[in-house]
C-alpha positions in Angstrom: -1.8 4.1 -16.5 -2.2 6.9 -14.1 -6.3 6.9 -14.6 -6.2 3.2 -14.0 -4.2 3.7 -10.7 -3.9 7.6 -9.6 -1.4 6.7 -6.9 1.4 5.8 -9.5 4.9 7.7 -9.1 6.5 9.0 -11.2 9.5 6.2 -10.5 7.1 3.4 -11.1 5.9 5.0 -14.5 9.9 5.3 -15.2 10.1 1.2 -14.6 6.9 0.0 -16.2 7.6 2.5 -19.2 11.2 1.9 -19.4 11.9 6.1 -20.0 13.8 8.4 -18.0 11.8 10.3 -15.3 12.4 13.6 -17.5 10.1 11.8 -20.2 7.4 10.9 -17.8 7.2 14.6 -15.8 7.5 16.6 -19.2 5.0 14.1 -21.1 2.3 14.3 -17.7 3.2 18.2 -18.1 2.1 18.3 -21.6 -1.1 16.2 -21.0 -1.7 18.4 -18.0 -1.5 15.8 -15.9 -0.6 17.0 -11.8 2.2 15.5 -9.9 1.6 12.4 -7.3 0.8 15.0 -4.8 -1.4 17.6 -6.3 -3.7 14.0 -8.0 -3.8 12.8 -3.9 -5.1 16.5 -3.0 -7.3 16.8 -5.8 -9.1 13.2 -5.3 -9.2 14.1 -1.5 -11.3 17.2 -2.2 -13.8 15.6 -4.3 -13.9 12.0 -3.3 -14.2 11.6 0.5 -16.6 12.1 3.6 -15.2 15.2 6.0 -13.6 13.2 9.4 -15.2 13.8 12.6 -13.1 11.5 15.2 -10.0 13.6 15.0 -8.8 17.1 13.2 -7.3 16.2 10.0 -3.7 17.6 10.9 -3.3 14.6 13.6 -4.2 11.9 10.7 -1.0 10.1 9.8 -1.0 10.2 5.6 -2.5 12.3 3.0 -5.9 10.5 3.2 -7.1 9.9 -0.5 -10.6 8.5 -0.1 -12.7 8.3 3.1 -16.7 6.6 3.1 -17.5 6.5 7.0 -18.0 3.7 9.2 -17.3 1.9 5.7 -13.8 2.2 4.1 -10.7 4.8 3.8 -7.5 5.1 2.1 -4.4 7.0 3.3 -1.0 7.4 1.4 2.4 8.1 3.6 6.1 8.4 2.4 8.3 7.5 4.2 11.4 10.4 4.5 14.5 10.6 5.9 12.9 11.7 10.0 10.8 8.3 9.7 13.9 5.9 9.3 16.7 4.7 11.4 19.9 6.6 9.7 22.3 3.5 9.4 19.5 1.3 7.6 17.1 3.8 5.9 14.6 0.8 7.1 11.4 3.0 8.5 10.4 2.8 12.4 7.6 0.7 13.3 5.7 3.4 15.3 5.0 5.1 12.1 3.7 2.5 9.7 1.6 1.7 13.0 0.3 5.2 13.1 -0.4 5.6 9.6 -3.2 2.4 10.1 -3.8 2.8 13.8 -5.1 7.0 12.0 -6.8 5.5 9.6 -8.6 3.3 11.4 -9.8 6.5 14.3 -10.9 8.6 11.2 -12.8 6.0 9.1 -15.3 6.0 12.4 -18.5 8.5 12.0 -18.3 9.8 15.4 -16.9 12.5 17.3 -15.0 10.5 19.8 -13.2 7.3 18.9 -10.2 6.3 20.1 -8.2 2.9 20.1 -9.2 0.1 22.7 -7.0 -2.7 21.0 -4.8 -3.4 18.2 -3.3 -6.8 16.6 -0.7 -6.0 14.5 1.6 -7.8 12.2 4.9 -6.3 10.3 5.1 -8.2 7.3 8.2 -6.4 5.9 10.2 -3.7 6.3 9.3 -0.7 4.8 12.7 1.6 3.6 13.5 5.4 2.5 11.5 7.1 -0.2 8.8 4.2 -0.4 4.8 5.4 -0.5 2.8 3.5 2.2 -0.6 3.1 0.7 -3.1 2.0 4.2 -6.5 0.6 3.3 -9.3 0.5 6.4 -12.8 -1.5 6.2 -14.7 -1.2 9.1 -15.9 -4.8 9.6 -18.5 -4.9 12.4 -19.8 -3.4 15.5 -22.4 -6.5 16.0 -22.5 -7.1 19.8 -19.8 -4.8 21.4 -21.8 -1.5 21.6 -20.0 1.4 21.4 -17.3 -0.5 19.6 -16.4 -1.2 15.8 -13.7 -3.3 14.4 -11.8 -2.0 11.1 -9.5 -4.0 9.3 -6.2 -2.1 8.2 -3.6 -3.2 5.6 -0.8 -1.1 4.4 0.9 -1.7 1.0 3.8 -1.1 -0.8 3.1 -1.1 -4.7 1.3 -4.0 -4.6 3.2 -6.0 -1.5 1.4 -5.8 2.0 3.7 -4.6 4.6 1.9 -4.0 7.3 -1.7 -5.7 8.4 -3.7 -4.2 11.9 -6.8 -5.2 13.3 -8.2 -2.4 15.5 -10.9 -2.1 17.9 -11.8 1.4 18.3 -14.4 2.6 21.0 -17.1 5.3 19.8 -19.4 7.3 22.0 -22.0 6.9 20.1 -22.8 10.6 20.4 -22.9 11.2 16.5 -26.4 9.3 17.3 -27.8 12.2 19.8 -29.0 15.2 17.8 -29.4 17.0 21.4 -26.2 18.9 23.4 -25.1 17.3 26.5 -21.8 15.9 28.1 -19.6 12.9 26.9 -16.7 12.1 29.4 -14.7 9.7 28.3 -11.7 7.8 30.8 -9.5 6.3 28.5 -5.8 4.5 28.9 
């Protein structure tokens, strides 16, 4: 189960297999098998393209897979700081900035940054769940200097969370010689 979907918990492994979480995290132990976060570090390592548009500490997620200006895949959980205390239900801004990250560092340039979003909440996303954010960059036909990527953010296998972003590029990634960007941004 975990080589047909790496991103599996522990928790969902308990469910599916109907075993106590001891039995799943001594029986991955004996097969050698690394936790959920060690398996996201490892794929990140060997699976993804280096980001350019931002330093990876500001990226919102453990990002999992990355192929740029074509698709990325970040992974979030959402803890006790990222939720209201009376509900446990997650704040917006952060499901937002898990995609809205995605989206900046899926783009093969030095500078991108966010011109527009259209976002949609689809549900609520509570304590201790794993936000898994998918990004496809969609187009840049006719808005030079501009590319749309698609974001949607999932729960297991609900969407929770759908953005469509239009991030501006400077299109310097395309100039092999020095020389001066300035940027004005909002």
């Amino acid at each position: 189960m975990i080589e047909e979907n790496p991103f599996i918990t522990d928790q969902e492994l308990t469910r599916q297999l109907k075993v106590s979480i001891q039995t799943i995290r001594l029986d991955r132990l004996e097969l050698g098998i690394p936790e959920l976060r060690e398996r996201m570090k490892l794929m990140a390592e060997l699976s993804y393209d280096q980001v350019k548009s931002l330093p990876l500490h500001e990226v919102i997620g453990d990002i999992v897979d990355l192929q740029l200006d074509r698709s990325g895949i970040s992974i979030f959980e959402i803890r006790d700081e990222h939720v209201f205390s009376r509900t446990g239900i997650a704040r917006g801004h952060h499901v937002f900035a898990q995609a809205n990250s995605l989206a900046v560092a899926v783009i093969n340039d030095e500078i991108a940054l966010t011109s527009s979003a259209d976002i949609r909440f689809v549900r609520s996303v509570h304590l201790g769940e794993k936000c898994i954010a998918k990004a496809y960059v969609r187009s840049e036909a006719g808005n030079k200097g501009k590319a749309k990527v698609e974001v949607f953010t999932y729960v297991g296998e609900e969407m929770v969370f759908q953005g469509n972003f239009v991030i501006y590029r400077s299109g310097k990634e395309e100039h092999s010689e020095g020389g001066t960007t300035h940027v004005d941004s909002h």
